[in-house]
C-alpha beads as a LAMMPS data file, in Angstrom:
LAMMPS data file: protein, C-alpha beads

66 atoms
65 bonds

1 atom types
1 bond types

-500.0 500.0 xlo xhi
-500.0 500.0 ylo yhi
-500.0 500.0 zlo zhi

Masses

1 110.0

Atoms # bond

1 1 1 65.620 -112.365 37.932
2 1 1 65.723 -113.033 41.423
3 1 1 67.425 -111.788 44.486
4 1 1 69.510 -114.135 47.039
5 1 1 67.332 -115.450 49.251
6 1 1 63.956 -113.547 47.935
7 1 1 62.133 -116.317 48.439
8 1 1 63.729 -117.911 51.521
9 1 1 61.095 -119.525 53.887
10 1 1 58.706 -119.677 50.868
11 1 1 57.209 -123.460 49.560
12 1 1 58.131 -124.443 46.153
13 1 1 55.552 -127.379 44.886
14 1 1 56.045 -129.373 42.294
15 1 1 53.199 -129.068 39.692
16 1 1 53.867 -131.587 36.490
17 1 1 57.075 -133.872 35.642
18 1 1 56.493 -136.207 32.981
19 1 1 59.136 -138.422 33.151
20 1 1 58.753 -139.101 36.615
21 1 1 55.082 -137.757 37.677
22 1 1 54.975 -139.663 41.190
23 1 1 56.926 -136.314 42.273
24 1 1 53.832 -134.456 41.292
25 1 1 52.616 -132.682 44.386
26 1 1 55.644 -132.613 46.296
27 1 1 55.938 -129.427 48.509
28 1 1 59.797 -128.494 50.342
29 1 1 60.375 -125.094 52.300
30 1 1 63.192 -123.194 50.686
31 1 1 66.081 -122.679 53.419
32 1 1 67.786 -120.291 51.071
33 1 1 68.738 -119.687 47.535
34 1 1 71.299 -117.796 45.000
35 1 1 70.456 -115.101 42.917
36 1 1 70.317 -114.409 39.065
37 1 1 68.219 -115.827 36.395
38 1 1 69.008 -119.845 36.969
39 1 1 68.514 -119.636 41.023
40 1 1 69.834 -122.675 42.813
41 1 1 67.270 -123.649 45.444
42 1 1 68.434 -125.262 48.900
43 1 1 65.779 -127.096 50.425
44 1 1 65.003 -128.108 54.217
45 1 1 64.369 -131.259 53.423
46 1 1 65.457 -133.470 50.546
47 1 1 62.573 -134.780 47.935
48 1 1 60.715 -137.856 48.914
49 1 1 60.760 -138.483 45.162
50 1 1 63.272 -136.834 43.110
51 1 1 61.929 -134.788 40.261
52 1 1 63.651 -134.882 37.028
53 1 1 65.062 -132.063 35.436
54 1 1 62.296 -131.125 33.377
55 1 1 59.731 -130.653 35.950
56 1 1 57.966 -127.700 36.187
57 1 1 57.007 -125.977 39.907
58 1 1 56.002 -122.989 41.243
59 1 1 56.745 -121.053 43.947
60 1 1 54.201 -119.880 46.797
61 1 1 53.338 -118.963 50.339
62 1 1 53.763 -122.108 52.502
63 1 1 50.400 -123.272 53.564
64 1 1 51.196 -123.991 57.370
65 1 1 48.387 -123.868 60.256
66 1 1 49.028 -121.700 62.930

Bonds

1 1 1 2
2 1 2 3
3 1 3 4
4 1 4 5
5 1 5 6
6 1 6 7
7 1 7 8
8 1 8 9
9 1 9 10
10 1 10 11
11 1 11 12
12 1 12 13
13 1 13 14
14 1 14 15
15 1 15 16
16 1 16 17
17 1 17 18
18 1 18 19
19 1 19 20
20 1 20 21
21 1 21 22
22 1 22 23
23 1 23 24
24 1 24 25
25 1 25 26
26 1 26 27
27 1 27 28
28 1 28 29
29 1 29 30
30 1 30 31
31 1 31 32
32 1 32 33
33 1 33 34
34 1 34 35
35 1 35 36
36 1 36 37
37 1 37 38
38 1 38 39
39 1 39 40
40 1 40 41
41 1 41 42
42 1 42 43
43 1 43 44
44 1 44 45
45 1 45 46
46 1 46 47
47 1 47 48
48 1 48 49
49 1 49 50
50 1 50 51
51 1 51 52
52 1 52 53
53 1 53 54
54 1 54 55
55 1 55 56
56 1 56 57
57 1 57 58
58 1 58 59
59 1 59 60
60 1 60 61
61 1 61 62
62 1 62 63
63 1 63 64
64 1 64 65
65 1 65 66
């Protein structure tokens, strides 16, 4: 489970989506999120290419040059 916002500033990547795998590789900032065990992620910027609902993601340290 997560807490509100835990994650907020964090990357969350897209990683496999087999019905529509063109959104493979995607990467969005999270601007903020709710809590619990089915967080609702608010992105800064909407998907290029929408991932279905089955994709799977993961959720790491933005990878930004300073």
């Amino acid at each position: 489970m997560v807490l509100a916002n835990e994650y907020r500033n964090f990357q969350i990547r897209i990683v496999q989506d087999l019905t529509n795998p063109t959104a493979v590789g995607q990467r969005r900032i999270i601007a903020s999120h709710t809590a619990g065990p089915s967080a609702v992620y608010t992105l800064g910027t909407a998907w290029t290419v929408q991932p279905s609902a089955t994709a799977k993601f993961v959720i790491e340290l933005p990878n930004l040059m300073l």
